[in-house]
N, C-alpha and C positions, 0 to 999 in steps of 0.2 A: 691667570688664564681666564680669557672671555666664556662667557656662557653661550656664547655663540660659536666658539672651539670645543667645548665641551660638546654638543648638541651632535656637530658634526661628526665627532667621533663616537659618538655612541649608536649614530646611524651606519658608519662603516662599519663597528666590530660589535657584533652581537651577541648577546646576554648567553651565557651559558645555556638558558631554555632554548632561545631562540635556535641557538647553533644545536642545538639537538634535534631541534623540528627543519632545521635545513637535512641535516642528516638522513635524517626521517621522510624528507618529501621527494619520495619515489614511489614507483607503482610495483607494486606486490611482484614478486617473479615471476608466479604460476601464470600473469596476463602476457608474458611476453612470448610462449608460445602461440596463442590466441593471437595477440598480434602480427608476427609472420605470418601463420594460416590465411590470415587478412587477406592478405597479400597474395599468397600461392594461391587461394580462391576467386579472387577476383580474374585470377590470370588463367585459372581451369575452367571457370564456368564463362567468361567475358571473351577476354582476349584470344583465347585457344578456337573457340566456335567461329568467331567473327571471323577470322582467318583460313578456315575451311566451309563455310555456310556457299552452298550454290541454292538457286534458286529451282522451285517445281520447274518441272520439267512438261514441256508439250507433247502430246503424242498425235499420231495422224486423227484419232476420234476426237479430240478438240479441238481441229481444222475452221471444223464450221463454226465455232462460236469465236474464234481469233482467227479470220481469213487472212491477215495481212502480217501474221505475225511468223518468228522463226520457230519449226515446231523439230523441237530437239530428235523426239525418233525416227525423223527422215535422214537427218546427218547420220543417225546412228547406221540405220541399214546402208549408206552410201559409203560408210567407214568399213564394216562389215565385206562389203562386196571388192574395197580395193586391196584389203589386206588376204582378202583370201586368193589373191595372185601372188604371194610369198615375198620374199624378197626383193624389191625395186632397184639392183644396182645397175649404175649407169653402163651403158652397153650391153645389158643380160636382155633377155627375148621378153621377160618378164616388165623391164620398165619401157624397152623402146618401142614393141608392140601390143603387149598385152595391157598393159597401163594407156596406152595410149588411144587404144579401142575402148577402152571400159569409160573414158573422159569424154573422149568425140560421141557417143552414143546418147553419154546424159544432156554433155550440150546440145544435141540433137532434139531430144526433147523436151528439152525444154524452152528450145527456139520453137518447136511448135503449136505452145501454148500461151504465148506473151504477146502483150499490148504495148512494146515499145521494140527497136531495130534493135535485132542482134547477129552478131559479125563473130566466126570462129575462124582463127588461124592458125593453123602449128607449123612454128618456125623453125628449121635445121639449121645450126648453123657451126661456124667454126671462129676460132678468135685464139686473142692470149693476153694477159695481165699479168703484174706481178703481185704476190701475195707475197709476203712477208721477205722470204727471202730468196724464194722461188719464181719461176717463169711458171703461170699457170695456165697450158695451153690444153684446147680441149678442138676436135675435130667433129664434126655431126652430132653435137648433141642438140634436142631437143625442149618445146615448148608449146605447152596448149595457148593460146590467148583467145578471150573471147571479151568481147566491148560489147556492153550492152546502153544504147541510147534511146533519148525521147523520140518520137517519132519524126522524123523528117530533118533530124537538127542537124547544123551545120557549127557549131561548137568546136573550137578546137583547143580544147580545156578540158583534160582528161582527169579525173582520181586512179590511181595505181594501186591494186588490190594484190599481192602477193602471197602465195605457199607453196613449197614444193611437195611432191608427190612419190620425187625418188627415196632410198630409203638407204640403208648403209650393208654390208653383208650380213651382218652377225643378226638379224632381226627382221619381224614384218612391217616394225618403221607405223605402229599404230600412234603413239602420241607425236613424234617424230617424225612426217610431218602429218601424216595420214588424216589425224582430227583435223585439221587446217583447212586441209584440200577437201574436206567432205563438210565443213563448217562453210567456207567459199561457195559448195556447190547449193547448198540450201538459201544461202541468202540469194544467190544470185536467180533461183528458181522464186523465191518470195517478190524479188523485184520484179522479176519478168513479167506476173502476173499483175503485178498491183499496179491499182489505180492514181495511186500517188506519184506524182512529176516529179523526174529527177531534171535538174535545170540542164547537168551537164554529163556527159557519156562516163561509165567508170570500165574500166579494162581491168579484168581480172585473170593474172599471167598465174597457170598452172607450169610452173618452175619444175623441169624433166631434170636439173642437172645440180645440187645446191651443195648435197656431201661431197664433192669429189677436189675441192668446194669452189663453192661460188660462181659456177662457170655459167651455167642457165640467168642466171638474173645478169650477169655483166653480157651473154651475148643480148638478152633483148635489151639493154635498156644502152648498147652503143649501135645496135645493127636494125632492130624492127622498125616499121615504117610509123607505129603507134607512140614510139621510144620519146620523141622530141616535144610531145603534144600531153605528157604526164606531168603534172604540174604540181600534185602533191600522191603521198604514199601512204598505206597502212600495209607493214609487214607481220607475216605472222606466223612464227616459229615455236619451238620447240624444246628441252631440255627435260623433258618429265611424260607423265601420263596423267591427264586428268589436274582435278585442282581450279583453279582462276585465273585466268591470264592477265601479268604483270603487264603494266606499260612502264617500261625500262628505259626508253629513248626517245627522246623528241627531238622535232627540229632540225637541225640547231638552226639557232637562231631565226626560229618563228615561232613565237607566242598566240598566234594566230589558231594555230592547231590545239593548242591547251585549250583554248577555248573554248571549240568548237567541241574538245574532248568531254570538254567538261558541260556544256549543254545538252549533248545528247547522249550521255552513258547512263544508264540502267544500272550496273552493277559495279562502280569503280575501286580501280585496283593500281596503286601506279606508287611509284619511289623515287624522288632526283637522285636518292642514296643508291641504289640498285645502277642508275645512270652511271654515277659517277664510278662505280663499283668495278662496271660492266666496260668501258672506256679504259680505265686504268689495267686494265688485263687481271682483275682478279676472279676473274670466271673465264674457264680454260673454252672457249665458244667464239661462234662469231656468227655474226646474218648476213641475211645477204642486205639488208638496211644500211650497211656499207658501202658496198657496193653500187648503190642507188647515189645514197650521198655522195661518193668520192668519184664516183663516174659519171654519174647524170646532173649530179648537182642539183638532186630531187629531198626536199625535204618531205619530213614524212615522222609518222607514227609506230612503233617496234614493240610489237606484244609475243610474248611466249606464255608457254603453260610452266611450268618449274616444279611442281607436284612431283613424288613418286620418280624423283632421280633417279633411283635405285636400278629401276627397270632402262632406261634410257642406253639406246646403242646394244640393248642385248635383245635374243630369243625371245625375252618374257615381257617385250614391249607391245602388250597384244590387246587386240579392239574387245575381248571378255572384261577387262580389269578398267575402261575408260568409263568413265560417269555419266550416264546420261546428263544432268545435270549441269559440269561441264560444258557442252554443249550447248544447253539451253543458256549459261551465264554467258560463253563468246558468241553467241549468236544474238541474241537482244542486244549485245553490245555493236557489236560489229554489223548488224543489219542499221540499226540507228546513225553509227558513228557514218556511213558511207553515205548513208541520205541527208546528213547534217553536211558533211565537208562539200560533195558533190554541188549541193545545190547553196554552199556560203559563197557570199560576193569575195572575199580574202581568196579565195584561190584562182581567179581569173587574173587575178595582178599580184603573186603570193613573195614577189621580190618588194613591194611597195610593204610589207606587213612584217617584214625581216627586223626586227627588232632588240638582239640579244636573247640573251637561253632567259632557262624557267625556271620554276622552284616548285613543285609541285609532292603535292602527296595525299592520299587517301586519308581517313580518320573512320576506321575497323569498318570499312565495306559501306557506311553508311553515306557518306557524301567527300566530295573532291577539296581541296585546298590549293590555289594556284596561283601566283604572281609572279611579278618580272624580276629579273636578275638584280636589277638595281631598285624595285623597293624593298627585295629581300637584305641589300648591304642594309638602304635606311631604318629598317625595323631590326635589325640586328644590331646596330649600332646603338639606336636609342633604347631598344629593352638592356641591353648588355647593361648601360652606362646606367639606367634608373637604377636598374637592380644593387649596382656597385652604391650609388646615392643614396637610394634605403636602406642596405644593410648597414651604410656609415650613420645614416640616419639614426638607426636603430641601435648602432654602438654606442650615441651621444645620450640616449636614452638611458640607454642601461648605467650609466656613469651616473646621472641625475637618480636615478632612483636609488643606486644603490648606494649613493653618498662616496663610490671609489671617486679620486681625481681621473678628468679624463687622461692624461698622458700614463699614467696606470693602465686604464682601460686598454691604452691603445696598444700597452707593450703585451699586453693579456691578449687583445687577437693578431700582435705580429707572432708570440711562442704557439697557440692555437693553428695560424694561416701555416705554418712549419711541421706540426704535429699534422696537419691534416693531406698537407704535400708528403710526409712522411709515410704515412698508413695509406695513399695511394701507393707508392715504390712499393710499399712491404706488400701490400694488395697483389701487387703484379709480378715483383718476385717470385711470390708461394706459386702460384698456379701455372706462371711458367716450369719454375724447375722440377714440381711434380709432371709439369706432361715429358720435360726432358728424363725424368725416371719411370715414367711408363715407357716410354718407347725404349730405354735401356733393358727392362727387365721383358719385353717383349709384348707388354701390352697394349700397345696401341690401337686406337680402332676401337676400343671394347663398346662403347656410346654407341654403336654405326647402326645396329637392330637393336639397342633401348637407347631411345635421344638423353631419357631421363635421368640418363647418368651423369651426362653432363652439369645438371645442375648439382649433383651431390658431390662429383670431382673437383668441379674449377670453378663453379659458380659460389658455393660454399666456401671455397679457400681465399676468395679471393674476400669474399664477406669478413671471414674472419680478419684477414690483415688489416681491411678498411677498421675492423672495429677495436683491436687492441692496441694499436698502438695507442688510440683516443684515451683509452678505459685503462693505459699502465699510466698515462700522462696523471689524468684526474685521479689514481689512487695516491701520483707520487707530490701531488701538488692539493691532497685532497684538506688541508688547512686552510684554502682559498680562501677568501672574506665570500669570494663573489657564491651565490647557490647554485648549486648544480644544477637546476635549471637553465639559469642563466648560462651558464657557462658550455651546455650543449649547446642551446640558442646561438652562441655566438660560434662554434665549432662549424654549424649547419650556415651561419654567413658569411664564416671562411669558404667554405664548400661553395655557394653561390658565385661568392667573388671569382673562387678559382674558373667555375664553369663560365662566368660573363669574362674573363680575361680568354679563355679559352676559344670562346666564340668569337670575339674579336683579332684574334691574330688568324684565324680560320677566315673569315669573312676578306681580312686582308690580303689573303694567300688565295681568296678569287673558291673558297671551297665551297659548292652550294648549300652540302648538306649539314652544314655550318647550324641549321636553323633549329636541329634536333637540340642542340643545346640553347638556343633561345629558348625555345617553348620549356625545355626544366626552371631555366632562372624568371619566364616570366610568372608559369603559376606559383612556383615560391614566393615571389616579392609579394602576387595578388594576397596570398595564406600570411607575408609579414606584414603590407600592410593593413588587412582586417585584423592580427593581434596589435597592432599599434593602435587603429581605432576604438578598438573595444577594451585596449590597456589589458588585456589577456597576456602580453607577455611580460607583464612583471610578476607574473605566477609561475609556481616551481612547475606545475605541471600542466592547468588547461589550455597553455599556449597550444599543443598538442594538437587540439580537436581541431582548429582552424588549419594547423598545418599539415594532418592528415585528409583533410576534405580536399585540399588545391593541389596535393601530393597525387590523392588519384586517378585525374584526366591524363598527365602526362604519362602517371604506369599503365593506364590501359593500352594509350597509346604506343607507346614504346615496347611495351610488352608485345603485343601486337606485332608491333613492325618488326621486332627482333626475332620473333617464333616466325614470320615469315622467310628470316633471313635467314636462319636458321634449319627448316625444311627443305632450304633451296641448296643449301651448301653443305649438309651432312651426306649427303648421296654424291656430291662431287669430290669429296676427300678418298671415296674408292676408287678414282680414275684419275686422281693427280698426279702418281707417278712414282716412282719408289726413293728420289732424291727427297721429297718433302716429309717431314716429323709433322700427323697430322695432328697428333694430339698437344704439341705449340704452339699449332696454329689455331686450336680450337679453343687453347688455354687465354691467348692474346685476345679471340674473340668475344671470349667471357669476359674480361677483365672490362674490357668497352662495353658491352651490352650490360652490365651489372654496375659499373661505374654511369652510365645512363638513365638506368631504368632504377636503381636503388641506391643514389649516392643519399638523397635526404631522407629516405628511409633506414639508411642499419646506424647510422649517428644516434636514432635516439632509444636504441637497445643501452644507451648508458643509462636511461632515466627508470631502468627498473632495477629491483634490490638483484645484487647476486648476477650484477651485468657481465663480469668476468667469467664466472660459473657456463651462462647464458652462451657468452662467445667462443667458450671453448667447445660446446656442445656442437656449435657448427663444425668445429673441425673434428669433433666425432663423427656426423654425419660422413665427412670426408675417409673416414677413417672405415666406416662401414661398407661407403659403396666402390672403394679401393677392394674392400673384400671378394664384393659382391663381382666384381670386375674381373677375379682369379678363378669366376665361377664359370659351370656353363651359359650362366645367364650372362655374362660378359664376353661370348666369343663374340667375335662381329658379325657372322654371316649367317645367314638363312637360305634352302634352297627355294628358289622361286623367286624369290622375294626381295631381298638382300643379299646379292652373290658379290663374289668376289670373282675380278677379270682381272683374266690374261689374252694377249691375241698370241698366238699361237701361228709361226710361218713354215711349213715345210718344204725346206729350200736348199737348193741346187748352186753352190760356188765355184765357179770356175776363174782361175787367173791366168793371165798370159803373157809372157815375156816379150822383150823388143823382136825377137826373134819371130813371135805371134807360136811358140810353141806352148802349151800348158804347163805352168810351174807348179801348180797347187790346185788339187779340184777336190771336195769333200760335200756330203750332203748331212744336214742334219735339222735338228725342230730349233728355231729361232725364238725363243720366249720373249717379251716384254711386258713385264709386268706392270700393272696397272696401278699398285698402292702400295706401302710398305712391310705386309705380312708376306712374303715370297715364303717364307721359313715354314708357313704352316702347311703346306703341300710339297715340302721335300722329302716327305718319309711314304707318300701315297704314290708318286706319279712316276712313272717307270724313269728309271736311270736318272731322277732328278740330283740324285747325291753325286754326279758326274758332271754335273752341270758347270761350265765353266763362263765365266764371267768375260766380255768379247772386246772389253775394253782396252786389249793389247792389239787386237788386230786393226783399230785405229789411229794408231802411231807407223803403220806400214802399209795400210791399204786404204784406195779410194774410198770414201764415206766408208768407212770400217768395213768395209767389203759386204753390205747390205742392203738389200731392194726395197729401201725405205720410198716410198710415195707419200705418206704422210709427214708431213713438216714438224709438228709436235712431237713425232717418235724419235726425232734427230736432238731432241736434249736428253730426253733419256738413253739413247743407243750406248752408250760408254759401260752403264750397269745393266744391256741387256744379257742376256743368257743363251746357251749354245748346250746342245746336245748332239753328238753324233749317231746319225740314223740310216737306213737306207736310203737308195735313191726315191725322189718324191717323183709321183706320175704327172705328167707337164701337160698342156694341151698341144697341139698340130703347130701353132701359129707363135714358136718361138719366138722371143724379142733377139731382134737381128740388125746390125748396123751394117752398112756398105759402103766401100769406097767407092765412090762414082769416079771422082777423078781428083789429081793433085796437082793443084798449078801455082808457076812460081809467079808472086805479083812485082817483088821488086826483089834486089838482092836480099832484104833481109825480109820480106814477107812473103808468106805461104798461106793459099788456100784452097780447104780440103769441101769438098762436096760429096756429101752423104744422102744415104738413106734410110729412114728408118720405120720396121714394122714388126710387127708380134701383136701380143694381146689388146684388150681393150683401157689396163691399167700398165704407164710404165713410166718407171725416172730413169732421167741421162744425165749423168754426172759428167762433169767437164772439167780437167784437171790441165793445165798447162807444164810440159816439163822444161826442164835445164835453159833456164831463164827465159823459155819465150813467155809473151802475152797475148791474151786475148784482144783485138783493135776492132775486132767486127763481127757480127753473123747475122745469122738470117730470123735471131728468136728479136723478142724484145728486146729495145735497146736499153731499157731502165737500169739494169746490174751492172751494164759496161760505162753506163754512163754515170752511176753513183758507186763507183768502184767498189764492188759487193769484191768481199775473199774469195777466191776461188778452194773447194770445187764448187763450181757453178752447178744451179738444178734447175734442171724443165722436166718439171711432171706434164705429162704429156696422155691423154685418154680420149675416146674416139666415142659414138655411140652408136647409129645406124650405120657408119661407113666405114669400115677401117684399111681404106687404102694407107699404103705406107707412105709416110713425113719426107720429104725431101728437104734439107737443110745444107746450108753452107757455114765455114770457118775459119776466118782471116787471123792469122798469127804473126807476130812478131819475133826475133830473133835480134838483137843490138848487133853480135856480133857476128852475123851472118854463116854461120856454124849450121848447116843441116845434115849435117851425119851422126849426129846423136836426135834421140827418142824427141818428139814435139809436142806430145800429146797422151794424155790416158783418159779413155772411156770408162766410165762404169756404168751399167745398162742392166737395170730391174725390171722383171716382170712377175704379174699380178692377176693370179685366175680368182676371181674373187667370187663366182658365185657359181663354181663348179664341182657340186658336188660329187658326180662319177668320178672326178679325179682324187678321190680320201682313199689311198691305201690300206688295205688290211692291216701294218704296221702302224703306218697314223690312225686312224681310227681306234685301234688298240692304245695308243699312246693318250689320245682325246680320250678316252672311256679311264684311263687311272686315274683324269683328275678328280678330287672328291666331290659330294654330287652338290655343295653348295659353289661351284665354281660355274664361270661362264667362258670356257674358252675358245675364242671365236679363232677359229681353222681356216688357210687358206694354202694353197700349194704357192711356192714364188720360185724366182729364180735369180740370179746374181752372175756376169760376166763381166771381167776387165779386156778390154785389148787397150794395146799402145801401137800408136803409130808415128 
């Protein structure tokens, strides 16, 4: 045998000493609490502020030293004054004239204090679209519009400034949209005055009609005479109280506006992930930014506030609990962002600037990061593939030092790339089927008033899988030649590999937010190659300090970005409805947010003694706040604060046979629950243990025989709930259909002429019977034309005028048969903001629910005829 075989083997298998001092080179146990704290610290003192930090706030006595600036206590007292007109719903006296006066007043004065032309119009108007699967027609509703321009100009090259002002029943509608329209009203009074040139006119549409939805922004932007001459948008909405406002949506397909976003913002705040989020329907909402794009074919800018969900849509949505601050953060923002875009050359020719989407995202409030669609593939592409290049790099390495052959080495990270895909699965496993055993055992929810649980429930379990399946491998393979060190090292360059694969098949499939995993595999490589340079990672353990230093920029980051994402969607899980298991959904979210934010972090909980020990203690931690979860401190709800909703319909069913004689008429409280705890208010709320579940009566009646207006309430209607009660007290102005007349068009076609009137909220369901079809009428053509199922729906709502609807409907019959039924109505109405009509029974009935509950109360009513 050569002495140069000799050599090499005594460098692969190490002396008895040696092998005890590999043994040996690990770091003390007691540091690896210290080390997570790390972590948790950086993420309480860093990431957690940067994510709610607003900036000072203006008051009127700082006027004089920032003349030109937005001074946050003017919004406050103009929020102040519109919410204290109660409830804004469309057609109540409240939104169509008393809102309506409080707007025309302020634009009044403020037209008489400005140094450029200003134009106010309020538009009535009437129309129809389809939304989702609905005819969404609306009769006199209303619009403040006010343009304000440089002096004398002839510009017809507008910026579109939107928010509405209406508001929903159940609330004063303060964050929703109230800060908006009282955020609008202060910049647009800072402009009036100031001295500074805007090149080109901006029109700011105070939107009378957006809940009921969408109807105010689609009449002006196809019917007003300003509507053609709007060239770019900043929309601005709602889902919360207070907080920062996101930018969620750009564009599409104008980069032009990132720009410009990104030039003149003060405080930015923005997510392609939130876009992409917000598009795909996993946020149960919508703007009217829709609306714009898909009917004006206006691009444009979509900022919301997302803070303080909790309160949204309810009572406790009120101008006491909004931020001054707030205020001052959308108002620097949004006073800047309209005098950047108004006066950029890109929006005078903003079709010439259309260039593909964006890729944008903030980095913790302090500054913008923004590029194009296609340099985000090119930089995805080449960090992905470097990163893949140095980790292989780094495995040639490790082979050379440690005297293994490389084809060794390499069968070491194909069992390693396996073990590490393995403890992802087992990762995601755990924390899903614990949430599927909370919601068996009736816990769901428990996180909703402490978020913090979450991290001790799913976020911890999901830790622990990622780390023992690693730490059974290395006990069971713990005769390795290679040192544990090393052998993490390469564990943590499986883990890269898999994220650079990941982002590549992502990048492929056109996903923008693709980039969140570039940025982990780029600062990794940065942290592998400075231990390749400084040869730190042929050491058991100081390879470490290098790759905790490049480890940190993306946890702040990402921590960040996930506690945002997170604030925004803990407060949506009590309004998604009772078919969804929130806590799967919350488990699934962990799994991603913690697979993001600490995949090269819990790998190297191996490199401390008693790593198993260590691993297990996480699912202690799991194991305590499962306890903690059984407690009071785990119920979800809070009063004020944290409620739990139901809407609440007391309603009037009448059916009617071919004959038009009454078959069936019954009245009682209509419940739809809002989330998956119903069970915890069935032992409080009067006759709730009689509650029958309504989902038979949609197998034999038109839309289950209920006066649904809301389109989202037609997926949950199957599980909503039914109480038998007295009759509910209706208003004057019944909803009433009439035959005007019936005429034959051909032998086999028939058409009936209607008319229709009652309240200011109401659906007309349209069922076709014994084989005719629907060939024609007088609503949109859209549903007949992309053959929607019948029953057909036209929500139908009026606001200043509610003369009755005149409509016609053309049917078919193949086999010219009209002596059987041709047709079933079903016809809902909607007092929605009538409180004289809450009967002593209802109101008794609203008063059992317990007091963290929000049960937004309306009277409705429900008829079938057949004709």
């Amino acid at each position: 045998m050569s002495s140069e075989t000799e050599e090499k083997r005594s460098k692969a298998q190490p002396n008895g000493c040696e092998r005890a001092f590999v043994k040996r080179s690990k770091i003390k146990w007691f540091w690896a609490p210290a080390f997570l704290g790390f972590w948790l610290l950086l993420y309480v003192t860093i990431s957690i502020p940067a994510c709610h930090r607003l900036p000072r706030p203006l008051t009127i006595q700082d006027e004089d030293k920032h003349p030109d600036q937005f001074i946050a206590e003017r919004a406050e007292k103009n929020l102040r004054e519109l919410v204290t007109l109660g409830p804004r719903v469309v057609g109540s006296r409240q939104n169509e004239m008393a809102a309506l006066k409080m707007l025309s007043q302020k634009m009044q004065k403020i037209r008489s204090g400005t140094v450029n032309d200003i134009e106010v119009d309020v538009q009535v108007a009437s129309g129809s679209y389809v939304h989702w699967s609905m005819v969404n027609m609306y009769q006199s509703i209303q619009n403040i519009v006010v343009k304000i321009s440089p002096k004398n100009s002839n510009s017809t090259t507008y910026l579109l400034v939107n928010s509405h002002y209406d508001s929903v029943p159940a609330g004063p509608g303060a964050g929703d949209d109230g800060s908006m329209v009282a955020t609008m009203m202060e910049v647009l009074r800072v402009l009036a005055k100031s001295d500074k040139p805007l090149k080109n006119p901006v029109v700011f549409l105070f939107n009378g009609a957006e809940e009921n939805p969408l109807q105010a922004s689609h009449a002006f932007i196809t019917q007003h005479k300003w509507a053609k001459y709007c060239k770019a948008l900043i929309n601005l909405d709602s889902c919360g109280n207070g907080g920062r406002e996101i930018l969620f949506q750009s564009g599409p397909n104008h980069p032009w506006l990132m720009k410009n976003y990104r030039r003149a913002i003060k405080h930015p705040y923005a997510s392609t992930m939130g876009e992409e989020l917000f598009q795909h329907n996993f946020i149960p909402s919508d703007t009217d930014f829709r609306i714009f794009r898909d009917h004006g074919s206006v691009p444009g800018l979509d900022m919301a506030y997302t803070y303080n969900g909790f309160v949204y849509h309810t009572r406790h949505d009120t101008a006491e609990i909004f931020p001054r601050g707030s205020f001052q953060h959308t108002g620097d923002n949004l006073l800047a962002l309209v005098r950047q875009i108004a006066n950029s050359p890109e929006i005078e020719n903003s079709a010439k600037y259309a260039k593909g989407h964006t890729i944008y995202f903030d980095v913790l409030g302090w500054f913008l990061v923004f590029y194009t669609e296609t340099e985000g593939i090119i930089l995805n592409v080449i960090v992905s593939l470097v990163s893949i290049g140095i980790c292989g790099y780094a495995v040639k390495l490790m082979s050379v030092n440690s005297g293994i052959k490389l084809e060794k080495i390499l069968k070491k990270v194909g069992h390693t790339l396996l073990v590490q895909i393995l403890s992802v699965v087992v990762g995601t496993i755990l924390p899903v089927l614990l949430g599927l055993f909370m919601d068996a055992v009736h816990l769901p929810l428990s996180w909703f008033s402490n978020s913090w649980l979450i991290l001790g429930l799913y976020f911890t379990t999901f830790f622990f899988g990622l780390a023992i399946v690693p730490a059974m491998y290395f006990h069971w393979t713990k005769q390795d030649k290679l040192p544990i060190g090393q052998r993490i090292q390469l564990l943590l360059h499986c883990h890269c590999v898999l994220l650079s694969v990941l982002a590549l098949i992502l990048t492929i499939c056109k996903i923008r937010s693709a980039f969140v995993l570039m940025l982990s595999c780029l600062f990794y490589t940065v942290g592998l190659i400075i231990n390749i340079a400084t040869k730190l990672h042929t050491k058991d353990v100081a390879w470490v300090i290098p790759h905790i230093v490049c480890t940190v920029p993306p946890f702040l980051f990402l921590a960040y970005f996930s506690h945002g994402f997170f604030t925004t969607f803990i407060p949506m899980f009590g309004r998604f409805g009772e078919n969804l298991n929130p806590d799967l959904a919350v488990a699934v979210f962990s799994v991603a947010v913690g697979f993001l934010c600490c995949g090269f972090i819990i790998p190297v909980l191996q490199l401390f003694n008693k790593s198993k020990t260590i691993i297990c203690g996480l699912l202690g931690i799991t194991l305590l706040c499962f306890i903690i979860a059984m407690t009071p401190i785990g119920f979800p709800y809070r009063p004020n604060t944290n409620v739990q909703r139901f809407a609440v319909l007391h309603t009037k069913r009448t059916f009617h046979d071919a004959e038009n004689k009454v078959r069936r008429q019954e009245s009682g409280y209509f419940i739809m629950p809002q989330d998956r705890r119903t069970y915890t208010v069935k032992n409080a709320v009067i006759n709730m243990t009689q509650a029958q579940r309504i989902g038979s009566d949609c197998d034999k009646e038109i839309n289950c025989g209920l006066p649904l207006y809301n389109q989202r309430w037609h997926k949950t209607r199957k599980n909503s709930l039914w109480i038998p009660a007295s009759e509910p007290r209706l208003g004057e102005n019944l909803p009433t259909v009439i035959l005007l007349s019936k005429n034959t068009v051909s032998a086999t076609r028939i058409r009936y002429e209607m008319q229709l009137s009652g309240p200011n909220h109401m659906a007309l369901f349209i069922q076709p019977l014994n084989g005719a079809k629907m060939m024609d009428w007088s609503f949109h053509q859209a549903p007949l034309r992309l053959s929607f199922e019948p029953p057909y729906f036209i929500y139908f709502s009026w606001g200043v005028n509610g003369d009755p609807l005149k409509f016609w409907l053309e049917l078919e019959k193949p086999n010219g048969n009209w002596n059987s039924s041709t047709l079933e109505l079903g016809l809902g109405g909607h007092w929605t903001h009538h409180k004289e009509l809450i009967t002593p029974d209802f109101k008794k009935f609203l008063d059992s629910f317990p007091h963290y509950v929000d049960a937004t109360p309306w009277p409705a009513s429900f008829e079938s005829r057949i004709f």
